[in-house]
Structures are given as C-alpha cells and as structure tokens.
PDB file of N, CA, C and O in Angstrom:
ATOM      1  N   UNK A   1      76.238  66.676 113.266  1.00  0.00           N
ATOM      2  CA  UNK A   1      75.336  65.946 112.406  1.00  0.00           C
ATOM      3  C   UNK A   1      74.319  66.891 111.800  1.00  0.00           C
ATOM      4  O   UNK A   1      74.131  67.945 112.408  1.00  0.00           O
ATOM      5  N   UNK A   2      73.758  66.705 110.885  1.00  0.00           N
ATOM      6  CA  UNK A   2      73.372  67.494 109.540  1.00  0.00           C
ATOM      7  C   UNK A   2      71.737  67.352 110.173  1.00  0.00           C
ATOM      8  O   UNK A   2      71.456  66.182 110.431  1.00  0.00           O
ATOM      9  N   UNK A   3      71.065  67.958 110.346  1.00  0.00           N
ATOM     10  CA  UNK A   3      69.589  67.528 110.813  1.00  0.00           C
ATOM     11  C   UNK A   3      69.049  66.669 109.729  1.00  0.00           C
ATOM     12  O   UNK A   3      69.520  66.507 108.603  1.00  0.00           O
ATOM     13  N   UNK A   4      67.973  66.141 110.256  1.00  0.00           N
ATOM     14  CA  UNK A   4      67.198  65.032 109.390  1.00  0.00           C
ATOM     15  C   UNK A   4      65.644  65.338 109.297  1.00  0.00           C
ATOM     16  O   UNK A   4      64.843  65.188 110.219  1.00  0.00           O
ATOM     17  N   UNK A   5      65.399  65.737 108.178  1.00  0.00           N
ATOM     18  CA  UNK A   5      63.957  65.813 108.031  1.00  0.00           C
ATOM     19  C   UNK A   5      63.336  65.166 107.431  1.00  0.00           C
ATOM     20  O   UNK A   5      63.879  64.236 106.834  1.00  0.00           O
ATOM     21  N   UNK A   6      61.784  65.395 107.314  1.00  0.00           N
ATOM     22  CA  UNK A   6      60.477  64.336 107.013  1.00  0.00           C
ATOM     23  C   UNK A   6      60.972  64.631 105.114  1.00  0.00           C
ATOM     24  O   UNK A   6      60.991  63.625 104.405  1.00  0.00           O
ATOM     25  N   UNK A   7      61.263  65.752 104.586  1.00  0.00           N
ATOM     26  CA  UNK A   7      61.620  65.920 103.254  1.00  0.00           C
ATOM     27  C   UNK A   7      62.522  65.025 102.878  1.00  0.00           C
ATOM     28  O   UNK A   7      62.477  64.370 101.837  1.00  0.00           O
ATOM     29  N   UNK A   8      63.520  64.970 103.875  1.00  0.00           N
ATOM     30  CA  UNK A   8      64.628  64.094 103.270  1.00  0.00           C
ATOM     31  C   UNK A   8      64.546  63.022 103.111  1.00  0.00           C
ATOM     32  O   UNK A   8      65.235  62.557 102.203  1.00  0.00           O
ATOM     33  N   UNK A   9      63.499  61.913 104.060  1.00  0.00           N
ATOM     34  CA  UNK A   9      63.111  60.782 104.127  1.00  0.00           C
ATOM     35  C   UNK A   9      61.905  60.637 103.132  1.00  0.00           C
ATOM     36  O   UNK A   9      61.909  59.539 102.576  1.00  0.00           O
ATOM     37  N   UNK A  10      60.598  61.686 102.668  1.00  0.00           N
ATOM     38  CA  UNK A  10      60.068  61.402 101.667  1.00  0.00           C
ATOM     39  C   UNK A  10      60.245  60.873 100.457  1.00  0.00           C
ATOM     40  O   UNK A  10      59.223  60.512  99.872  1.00  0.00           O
ATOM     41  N   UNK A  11      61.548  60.696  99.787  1.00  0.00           N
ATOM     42  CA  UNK A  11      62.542  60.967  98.762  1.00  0.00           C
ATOM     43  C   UNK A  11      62.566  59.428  98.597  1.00  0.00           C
ATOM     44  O   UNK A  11      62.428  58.805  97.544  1.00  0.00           O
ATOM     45  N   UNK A  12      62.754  58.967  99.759  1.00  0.00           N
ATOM     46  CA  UNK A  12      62.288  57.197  99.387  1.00  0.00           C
ATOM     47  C   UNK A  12      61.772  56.400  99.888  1.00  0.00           C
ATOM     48  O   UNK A  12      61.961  55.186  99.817  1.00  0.00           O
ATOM     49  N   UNK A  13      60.707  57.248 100.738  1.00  0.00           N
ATOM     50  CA  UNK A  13      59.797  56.649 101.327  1.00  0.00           C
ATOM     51  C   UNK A  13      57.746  57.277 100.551  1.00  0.00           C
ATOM     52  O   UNK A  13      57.742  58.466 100.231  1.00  0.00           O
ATOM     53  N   UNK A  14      57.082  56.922 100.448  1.00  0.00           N
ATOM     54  CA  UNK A  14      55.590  57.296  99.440  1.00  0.00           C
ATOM     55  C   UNK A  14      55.093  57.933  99.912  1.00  0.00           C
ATOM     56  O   UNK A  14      54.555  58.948  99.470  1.00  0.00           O
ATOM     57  N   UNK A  15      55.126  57.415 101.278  1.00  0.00           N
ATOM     58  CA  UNK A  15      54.421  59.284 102.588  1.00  0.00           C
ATOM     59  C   UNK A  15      54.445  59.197 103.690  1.00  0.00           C
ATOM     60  O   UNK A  15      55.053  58.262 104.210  1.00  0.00           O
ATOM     61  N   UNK A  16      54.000  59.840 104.199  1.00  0.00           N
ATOM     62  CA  UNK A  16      54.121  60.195 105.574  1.00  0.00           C
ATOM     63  C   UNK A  16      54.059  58.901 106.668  1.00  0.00           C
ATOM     64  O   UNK A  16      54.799  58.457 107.546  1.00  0.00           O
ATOM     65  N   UNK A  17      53.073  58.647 106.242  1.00  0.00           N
ATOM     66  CA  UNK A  17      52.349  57.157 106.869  1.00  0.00           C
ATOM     67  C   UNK A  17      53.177  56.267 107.323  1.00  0.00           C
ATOM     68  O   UNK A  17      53.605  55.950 108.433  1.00  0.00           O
ATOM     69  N   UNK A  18      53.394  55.747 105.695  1.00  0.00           N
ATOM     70  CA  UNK A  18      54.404  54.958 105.808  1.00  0.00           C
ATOM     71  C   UNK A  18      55.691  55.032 106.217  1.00  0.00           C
ATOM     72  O   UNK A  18      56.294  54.021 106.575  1.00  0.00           O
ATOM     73  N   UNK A  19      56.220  56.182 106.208  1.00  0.00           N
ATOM     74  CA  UNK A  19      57.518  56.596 107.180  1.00  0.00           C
ATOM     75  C   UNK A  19      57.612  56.151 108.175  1.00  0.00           C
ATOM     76  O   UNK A  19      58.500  55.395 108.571  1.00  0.00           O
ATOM     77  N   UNK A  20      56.087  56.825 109.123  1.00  0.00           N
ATOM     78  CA  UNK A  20      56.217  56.800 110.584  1.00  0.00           C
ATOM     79  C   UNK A  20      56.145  54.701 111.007  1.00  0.00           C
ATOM     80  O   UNK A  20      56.400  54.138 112.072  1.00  0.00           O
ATOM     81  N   UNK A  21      55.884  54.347 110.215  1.00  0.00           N
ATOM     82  CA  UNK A  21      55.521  52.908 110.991  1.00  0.00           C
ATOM     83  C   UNK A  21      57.355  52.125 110.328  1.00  0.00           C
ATOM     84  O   UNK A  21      58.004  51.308 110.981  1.00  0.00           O
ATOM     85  N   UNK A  22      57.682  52.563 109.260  1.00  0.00           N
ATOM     86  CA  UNK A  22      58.955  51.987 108.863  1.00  0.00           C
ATOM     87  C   UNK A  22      59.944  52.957 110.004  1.00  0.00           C
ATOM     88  O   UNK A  22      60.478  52.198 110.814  1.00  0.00           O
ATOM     89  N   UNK A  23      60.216  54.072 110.188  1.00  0.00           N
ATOM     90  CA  UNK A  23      61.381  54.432 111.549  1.00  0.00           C
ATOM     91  C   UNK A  23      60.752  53.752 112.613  1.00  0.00           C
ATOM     92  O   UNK A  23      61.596  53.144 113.272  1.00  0.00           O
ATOM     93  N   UNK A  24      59.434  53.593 113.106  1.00  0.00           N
ATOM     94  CA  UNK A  24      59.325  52.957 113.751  1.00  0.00           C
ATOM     95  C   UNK A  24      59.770  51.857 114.437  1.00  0.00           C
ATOM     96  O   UNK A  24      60.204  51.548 115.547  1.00  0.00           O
ATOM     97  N   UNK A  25      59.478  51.331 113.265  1.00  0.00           N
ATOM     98  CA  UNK A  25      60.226  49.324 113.044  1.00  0.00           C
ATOM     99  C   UNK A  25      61.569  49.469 113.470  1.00  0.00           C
ATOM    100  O   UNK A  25      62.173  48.880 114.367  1.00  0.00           O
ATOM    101  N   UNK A  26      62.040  50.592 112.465  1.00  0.00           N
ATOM    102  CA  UNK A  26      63.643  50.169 112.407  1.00  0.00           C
ATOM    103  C   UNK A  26      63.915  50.711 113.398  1.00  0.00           C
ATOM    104  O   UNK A  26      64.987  50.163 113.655  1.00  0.00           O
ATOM    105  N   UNK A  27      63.637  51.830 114.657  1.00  0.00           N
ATOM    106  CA  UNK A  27      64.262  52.220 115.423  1.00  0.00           C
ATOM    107  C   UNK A  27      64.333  51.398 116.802  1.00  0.00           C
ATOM    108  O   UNK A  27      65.218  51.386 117.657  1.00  0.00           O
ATOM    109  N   UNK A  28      62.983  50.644 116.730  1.00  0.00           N
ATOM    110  CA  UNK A  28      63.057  49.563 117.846  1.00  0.00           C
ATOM    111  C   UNK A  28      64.295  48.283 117.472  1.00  0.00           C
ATOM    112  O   UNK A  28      65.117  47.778 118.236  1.00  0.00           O
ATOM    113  N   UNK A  29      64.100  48.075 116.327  1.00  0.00           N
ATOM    114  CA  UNK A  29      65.058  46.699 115.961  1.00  0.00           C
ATOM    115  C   UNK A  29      67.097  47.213 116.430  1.00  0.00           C
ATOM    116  O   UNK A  29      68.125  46.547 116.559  1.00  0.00           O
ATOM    117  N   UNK A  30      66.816  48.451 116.516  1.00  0.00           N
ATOM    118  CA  UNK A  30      67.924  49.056 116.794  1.00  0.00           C
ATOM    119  C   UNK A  30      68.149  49.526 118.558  1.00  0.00           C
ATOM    120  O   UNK A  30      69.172  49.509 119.242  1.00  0.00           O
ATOM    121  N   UNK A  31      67.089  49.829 118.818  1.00  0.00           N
ATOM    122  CA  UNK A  31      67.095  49.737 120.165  1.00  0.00           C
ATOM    123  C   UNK A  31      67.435  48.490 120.905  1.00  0.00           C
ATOM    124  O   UNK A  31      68.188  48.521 121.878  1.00  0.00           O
ATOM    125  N   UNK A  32      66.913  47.435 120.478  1.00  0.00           N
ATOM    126  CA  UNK A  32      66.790  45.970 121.227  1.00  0.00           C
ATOM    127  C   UNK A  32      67.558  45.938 120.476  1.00  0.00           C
ATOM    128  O   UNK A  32      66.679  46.378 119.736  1.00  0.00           O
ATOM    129  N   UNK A  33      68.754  45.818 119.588  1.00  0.00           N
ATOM    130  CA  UNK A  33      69.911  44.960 119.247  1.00  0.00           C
ATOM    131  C   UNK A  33      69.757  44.423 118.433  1.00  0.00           C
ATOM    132  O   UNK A  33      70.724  44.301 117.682  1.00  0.00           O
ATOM    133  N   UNK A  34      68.455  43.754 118.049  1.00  0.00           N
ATOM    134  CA  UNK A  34      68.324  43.078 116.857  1.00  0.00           C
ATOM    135  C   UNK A  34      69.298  43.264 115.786  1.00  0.00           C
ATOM    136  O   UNK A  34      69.958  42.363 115.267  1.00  0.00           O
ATOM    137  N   UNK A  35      69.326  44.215 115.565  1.00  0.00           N
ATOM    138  CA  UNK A  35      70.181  45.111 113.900  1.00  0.00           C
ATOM    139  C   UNK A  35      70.973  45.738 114.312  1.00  0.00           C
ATOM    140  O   UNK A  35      71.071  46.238 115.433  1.00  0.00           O
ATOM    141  N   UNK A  36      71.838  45.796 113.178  1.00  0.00           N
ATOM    142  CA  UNK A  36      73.374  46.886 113.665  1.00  0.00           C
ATOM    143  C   UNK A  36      72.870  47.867 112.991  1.00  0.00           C
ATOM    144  O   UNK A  36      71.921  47.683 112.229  1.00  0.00           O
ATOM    145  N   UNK A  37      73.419  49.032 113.169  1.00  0.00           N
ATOM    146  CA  UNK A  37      73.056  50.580 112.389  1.00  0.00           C
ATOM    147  C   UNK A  37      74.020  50.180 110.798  1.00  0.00           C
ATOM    148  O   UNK A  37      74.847  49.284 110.630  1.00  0.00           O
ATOM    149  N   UNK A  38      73.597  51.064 109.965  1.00  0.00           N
ATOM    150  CA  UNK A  38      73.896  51.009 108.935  1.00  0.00           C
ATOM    151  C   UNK A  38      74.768  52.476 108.310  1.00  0.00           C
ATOM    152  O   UNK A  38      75.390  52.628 107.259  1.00  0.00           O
ATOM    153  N   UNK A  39      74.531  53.311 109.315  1.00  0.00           N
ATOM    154  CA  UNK A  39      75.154  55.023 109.246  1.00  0.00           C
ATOM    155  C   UNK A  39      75.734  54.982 110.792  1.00  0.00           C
ATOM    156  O   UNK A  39      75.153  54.295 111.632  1.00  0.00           O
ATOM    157  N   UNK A  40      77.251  55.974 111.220  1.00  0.00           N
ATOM    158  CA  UNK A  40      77.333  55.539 112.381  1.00  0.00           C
ATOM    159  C   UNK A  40      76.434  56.493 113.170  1.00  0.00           C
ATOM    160  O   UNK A  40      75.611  57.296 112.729  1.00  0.00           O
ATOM    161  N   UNK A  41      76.784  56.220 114.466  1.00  0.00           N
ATOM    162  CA  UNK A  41      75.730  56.659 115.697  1.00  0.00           C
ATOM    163  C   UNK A  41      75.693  57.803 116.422  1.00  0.00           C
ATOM    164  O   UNK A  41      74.844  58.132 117.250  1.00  0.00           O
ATOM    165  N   UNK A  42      76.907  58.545 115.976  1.00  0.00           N
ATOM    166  CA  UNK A  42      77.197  59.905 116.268  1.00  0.00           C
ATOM    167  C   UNK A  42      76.248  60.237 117.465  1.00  0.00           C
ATOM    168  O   UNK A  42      75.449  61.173 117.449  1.00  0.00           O
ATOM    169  N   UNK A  43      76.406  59.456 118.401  1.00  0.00           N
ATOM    170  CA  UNK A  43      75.465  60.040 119.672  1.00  0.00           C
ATOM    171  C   UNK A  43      74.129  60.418 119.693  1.00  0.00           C
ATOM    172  O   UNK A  43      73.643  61.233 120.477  1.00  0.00           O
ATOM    173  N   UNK A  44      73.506  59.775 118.765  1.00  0.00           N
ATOM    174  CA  UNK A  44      71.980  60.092 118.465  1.00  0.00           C
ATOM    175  C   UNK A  44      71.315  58.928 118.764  1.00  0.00           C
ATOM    176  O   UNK A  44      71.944  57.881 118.920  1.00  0.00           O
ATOM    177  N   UNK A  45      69.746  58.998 118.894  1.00  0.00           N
ATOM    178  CA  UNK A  45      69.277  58.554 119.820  1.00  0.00           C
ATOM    179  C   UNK A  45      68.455  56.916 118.156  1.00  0.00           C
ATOM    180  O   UNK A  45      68.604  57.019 116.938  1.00  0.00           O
ATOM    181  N   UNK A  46      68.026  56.229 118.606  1.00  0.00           N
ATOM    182  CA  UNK A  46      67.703  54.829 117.955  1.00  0.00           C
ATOM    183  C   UNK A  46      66.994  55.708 116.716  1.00  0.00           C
ATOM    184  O   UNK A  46      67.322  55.551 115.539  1.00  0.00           O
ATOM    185  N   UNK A  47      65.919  56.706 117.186  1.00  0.00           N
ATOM    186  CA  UNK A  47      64.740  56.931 116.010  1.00  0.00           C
ATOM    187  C   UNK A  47      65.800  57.790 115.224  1.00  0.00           C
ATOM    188  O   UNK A  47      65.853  57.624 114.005  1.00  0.00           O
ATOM    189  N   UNK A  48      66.607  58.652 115.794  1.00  0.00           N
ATOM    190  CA  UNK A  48      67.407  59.628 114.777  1.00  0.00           C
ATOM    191  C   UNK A  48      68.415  58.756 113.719  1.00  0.00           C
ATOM    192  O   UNK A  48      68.884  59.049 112.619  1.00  0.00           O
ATOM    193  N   UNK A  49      68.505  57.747 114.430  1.00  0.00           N
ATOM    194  CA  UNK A  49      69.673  56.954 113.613  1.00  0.00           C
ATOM    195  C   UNK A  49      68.678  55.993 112.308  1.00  0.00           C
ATOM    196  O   UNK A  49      69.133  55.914 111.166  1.00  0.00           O
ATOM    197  N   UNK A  50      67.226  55.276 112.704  1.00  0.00           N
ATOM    198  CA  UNK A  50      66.596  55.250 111.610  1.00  0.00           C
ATOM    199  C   UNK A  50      66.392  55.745 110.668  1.00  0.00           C
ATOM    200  O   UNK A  50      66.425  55.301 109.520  1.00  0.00           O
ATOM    201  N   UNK A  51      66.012  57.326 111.283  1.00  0.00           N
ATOM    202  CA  UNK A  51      65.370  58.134 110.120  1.00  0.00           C
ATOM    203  C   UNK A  51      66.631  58.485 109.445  1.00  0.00           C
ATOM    204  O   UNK A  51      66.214  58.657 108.300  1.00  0.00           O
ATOM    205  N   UNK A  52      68.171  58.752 109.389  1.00  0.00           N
ATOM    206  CA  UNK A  52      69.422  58.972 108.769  1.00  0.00           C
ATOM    207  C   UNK A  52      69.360  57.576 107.667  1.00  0.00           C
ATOM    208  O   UNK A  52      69.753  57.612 106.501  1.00  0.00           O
ATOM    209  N   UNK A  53      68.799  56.437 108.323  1.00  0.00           N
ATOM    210  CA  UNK A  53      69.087  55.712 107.318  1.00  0.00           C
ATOM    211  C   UNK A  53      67.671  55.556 105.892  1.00  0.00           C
ATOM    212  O   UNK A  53      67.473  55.108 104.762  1.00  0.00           O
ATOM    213  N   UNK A  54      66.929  56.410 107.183  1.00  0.00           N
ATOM    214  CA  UNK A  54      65.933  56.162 105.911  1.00  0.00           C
ATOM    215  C   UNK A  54      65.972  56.860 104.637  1.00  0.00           C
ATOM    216  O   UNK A  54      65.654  56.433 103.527  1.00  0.00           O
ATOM    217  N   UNK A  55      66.560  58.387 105.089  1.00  0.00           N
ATOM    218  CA  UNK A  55      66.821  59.016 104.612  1.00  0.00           C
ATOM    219  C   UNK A  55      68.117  59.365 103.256  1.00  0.00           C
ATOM    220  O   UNK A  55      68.095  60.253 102.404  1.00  0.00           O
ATOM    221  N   UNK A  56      69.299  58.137 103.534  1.00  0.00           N
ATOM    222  CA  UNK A  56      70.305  57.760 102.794  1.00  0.00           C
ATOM    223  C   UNK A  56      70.174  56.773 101.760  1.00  0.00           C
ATOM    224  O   UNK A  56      71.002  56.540 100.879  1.00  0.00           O
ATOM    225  N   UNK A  57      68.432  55.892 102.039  1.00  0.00           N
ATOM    226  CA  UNK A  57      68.081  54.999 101.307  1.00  0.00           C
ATOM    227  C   UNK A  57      68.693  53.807 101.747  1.00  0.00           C
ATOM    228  O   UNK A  57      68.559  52.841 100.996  1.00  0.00           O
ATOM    229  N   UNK A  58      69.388  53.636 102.875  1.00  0.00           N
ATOM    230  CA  UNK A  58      69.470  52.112 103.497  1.00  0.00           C
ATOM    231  C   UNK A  58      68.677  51.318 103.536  1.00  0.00           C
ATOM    232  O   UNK A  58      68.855  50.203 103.045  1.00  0.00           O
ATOM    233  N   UNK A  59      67.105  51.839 104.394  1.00  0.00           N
ATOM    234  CA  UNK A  59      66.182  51.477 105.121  1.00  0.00           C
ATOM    235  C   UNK A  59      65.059  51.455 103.856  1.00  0.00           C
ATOM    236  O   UNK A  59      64.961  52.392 103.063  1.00  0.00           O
ATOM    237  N   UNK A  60      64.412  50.506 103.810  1.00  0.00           N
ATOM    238  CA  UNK A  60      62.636  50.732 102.689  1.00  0.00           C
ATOM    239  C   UNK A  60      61.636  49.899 103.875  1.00  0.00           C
ATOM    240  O   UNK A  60      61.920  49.593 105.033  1.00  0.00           O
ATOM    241  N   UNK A  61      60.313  49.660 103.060  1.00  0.00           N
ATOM    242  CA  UNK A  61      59.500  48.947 103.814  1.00  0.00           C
ATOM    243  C   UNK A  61      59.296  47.813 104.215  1.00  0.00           C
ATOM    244  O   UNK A  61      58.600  47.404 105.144  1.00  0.00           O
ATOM    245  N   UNK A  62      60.250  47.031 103.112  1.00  0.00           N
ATOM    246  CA  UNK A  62      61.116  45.460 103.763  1.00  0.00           C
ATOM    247  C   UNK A  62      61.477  45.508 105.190  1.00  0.00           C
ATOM    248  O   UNK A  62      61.237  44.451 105.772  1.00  0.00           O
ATOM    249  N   UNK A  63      61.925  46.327 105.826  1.00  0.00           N
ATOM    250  CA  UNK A  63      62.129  46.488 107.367  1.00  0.00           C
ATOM    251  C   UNK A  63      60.804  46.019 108.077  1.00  0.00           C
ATOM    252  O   UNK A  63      60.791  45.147 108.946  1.00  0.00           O
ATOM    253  N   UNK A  64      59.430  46.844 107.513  1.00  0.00           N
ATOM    254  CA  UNK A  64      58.461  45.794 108.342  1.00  0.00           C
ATOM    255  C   UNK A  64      58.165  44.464 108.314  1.00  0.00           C
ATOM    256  O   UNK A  64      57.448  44.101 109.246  1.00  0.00           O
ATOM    257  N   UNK A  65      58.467  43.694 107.601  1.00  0.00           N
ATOM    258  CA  UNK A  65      58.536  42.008 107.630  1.00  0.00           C
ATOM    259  C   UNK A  65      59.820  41.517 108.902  1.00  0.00           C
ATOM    260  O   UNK A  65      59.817  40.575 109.695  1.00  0.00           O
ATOM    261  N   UNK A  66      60.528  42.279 108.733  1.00  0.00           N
ATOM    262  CA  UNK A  66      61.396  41.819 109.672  1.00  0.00           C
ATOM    263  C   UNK A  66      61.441  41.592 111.056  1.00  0.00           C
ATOM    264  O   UNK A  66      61.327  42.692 111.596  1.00  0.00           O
ATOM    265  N   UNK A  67      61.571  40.546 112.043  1.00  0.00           N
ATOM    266  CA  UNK A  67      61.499  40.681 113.162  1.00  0.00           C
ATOM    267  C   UNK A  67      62.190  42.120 114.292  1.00  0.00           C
ATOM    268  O   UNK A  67      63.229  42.611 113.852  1.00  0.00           O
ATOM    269  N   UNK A  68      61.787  42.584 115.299  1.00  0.00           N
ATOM    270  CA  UNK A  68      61.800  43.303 115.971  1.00  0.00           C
ATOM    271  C   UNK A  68      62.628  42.742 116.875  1.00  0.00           C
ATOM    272  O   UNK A  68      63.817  42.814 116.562  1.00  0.00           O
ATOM    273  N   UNK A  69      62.352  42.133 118.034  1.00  0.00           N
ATOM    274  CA  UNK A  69      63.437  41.373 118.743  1.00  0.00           C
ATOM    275  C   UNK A  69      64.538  40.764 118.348  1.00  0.00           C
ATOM    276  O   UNK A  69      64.615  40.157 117.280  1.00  0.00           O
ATOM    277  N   UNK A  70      65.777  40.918 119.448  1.00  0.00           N
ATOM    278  CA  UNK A  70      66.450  40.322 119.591  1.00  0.00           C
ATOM    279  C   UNK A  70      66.693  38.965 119.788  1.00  0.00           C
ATOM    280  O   UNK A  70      66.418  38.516 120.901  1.00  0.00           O
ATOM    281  N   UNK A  71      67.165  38.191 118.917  1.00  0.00           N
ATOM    282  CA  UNK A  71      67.555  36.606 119.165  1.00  0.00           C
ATOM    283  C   UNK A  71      67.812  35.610 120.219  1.00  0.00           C
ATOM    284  O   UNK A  71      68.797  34.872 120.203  1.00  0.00           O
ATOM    285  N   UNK A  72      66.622  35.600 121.422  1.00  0.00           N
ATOM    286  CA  UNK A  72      66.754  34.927 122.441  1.00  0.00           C
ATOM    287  C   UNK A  72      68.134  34.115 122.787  1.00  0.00           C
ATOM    288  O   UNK A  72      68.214  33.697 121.632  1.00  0.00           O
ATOM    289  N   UNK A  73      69.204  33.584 123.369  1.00  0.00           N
ATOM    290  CA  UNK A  73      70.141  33.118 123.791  1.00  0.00           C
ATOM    291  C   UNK A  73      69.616  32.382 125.479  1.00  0.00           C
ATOM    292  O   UNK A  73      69.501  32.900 126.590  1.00  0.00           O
ATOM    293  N   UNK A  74      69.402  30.991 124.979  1.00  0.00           N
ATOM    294  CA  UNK A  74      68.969  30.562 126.312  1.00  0.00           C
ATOM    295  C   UNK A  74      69.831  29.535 127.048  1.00  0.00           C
ATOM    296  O   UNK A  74      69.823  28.413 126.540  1.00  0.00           O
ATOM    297  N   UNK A  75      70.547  29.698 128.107  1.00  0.00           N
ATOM    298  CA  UNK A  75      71.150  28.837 129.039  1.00  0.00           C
ATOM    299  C   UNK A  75      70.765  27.835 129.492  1.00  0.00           C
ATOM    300  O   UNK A  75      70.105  27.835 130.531  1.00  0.00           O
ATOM    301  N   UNK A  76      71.043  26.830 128.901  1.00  0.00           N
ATOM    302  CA  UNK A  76      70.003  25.320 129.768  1.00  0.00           C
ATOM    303  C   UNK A  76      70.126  25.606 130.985  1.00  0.00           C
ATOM    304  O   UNK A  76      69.192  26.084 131.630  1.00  0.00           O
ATOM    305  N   UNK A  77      71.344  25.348 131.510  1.00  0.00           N
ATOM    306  CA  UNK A  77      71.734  25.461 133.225  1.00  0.00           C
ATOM    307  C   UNK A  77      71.544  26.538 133.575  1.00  0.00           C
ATOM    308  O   UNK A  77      71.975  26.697 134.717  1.00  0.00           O
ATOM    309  N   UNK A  78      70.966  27.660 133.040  1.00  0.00           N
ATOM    310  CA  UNK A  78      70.158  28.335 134.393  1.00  0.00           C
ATOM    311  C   UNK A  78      68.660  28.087 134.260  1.00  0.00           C
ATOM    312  O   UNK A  78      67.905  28.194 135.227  1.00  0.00           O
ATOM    313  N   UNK A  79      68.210  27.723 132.924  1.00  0.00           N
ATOM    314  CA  UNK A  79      66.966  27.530 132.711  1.00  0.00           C
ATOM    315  C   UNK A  79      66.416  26.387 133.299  1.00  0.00           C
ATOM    316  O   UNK A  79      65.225  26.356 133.609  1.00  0.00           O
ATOM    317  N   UNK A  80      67.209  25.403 133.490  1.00  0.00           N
ATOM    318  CA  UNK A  80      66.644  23.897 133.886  1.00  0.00           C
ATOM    319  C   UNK A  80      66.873  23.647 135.297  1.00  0.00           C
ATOM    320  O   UNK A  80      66.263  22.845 136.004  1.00  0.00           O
ATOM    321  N   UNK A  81      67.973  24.546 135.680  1.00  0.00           N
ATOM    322  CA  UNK A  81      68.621  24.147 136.891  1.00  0.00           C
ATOM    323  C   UNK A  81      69.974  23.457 136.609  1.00  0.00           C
ATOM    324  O   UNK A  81      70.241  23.205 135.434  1.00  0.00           O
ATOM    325  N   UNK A  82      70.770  23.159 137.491  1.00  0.00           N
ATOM    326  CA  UNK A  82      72.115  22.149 137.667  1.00  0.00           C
ATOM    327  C   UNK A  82      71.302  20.360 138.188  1.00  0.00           C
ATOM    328  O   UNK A  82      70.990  20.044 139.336  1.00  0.00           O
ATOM    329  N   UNK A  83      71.201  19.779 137.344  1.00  0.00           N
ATOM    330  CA  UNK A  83      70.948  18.808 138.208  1.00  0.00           C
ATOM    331  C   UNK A  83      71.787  17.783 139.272  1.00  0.00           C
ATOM    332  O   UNK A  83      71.405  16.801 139.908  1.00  0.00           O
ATOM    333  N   UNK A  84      72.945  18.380 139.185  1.00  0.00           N
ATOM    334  CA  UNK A  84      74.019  17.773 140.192  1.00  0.00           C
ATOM    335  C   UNK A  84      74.147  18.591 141.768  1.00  0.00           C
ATOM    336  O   UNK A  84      74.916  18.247 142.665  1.00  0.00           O
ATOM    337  N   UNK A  85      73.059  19.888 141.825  1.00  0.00           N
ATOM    338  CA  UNK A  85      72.946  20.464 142.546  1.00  0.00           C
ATOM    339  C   UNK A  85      71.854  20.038 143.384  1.00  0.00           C
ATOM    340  O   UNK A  85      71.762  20.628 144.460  1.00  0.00           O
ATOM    341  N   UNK A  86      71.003  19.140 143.126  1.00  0.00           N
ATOM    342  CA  UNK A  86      69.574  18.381 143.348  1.00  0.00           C
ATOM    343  C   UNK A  86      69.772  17.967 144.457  1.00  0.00           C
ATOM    344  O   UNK A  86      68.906  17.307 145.032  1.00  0.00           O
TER     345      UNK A  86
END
C-alpha cells in the first residue's frame, strides 16, 4: 500500500482541522461497523483506511452528520426474559 499523507488528503479536504475531526468520524464509524469501507482494507488499521478514503475523495464533511454507532439489534427474549420460564 502506497503511504497516505496529510497532502494527499488536503486536496479535498480545506485544512488541517477539518481533516482531523472528518478521519476521525469516519474511522470510528468503521471501527464499530457502522459503515463498510469504501477502498479495500489491505490490513490497515480503521484511521489508515479513512484517511485512503479521504484521500481518493470518497469521504467529505457530510461524514460528520452521520451517526457513529452501530445499529443496535435488540432481542426481546433476552431483553425481557422468557416468560414461560417464570
């Protein structure tokens, strides 16, 4: 994999600033599952795989509106109990 720098991501991102809080975003939403990657994963770690996309122009600052977590999935019957088990 080709290294990834702050130059390469300037290109469509306004500055610095704003970089760091958009890989941010996107590298957690990628950590927790939320989001699928958009470049593959070549064994790199959540923030390296952000900044590749930030850098390819996948990723803009629309990513910060977006939720961070993953989509809760809740089990009544373990959440409530079995009530035939009562």
């Amino acid at each position: 994999m080709a290294r990834v720098t702050v130059e390469d991501c300037l290109d469509n991102v306004e500055n610095r600033f704003k970089l760091v809080m958009i890989s941010t975003q996107r590298a957690r939403q990628l950590a927790r599952g939320s989001r699928d990657a958009q470049v593959p994963w070549e064994n790199d770690k959540p923030t390296v795989v952000a900044l590749r996309e930030i850098a390819a122009g996948l990723v803009d600052e629309s990513v910060l509106d977006e939720p961070v977590e993953a989509p809760v999935r809740i089990n009544r019957e373990m959440q409530f109990g079995n009530a035939a088990e009562e």
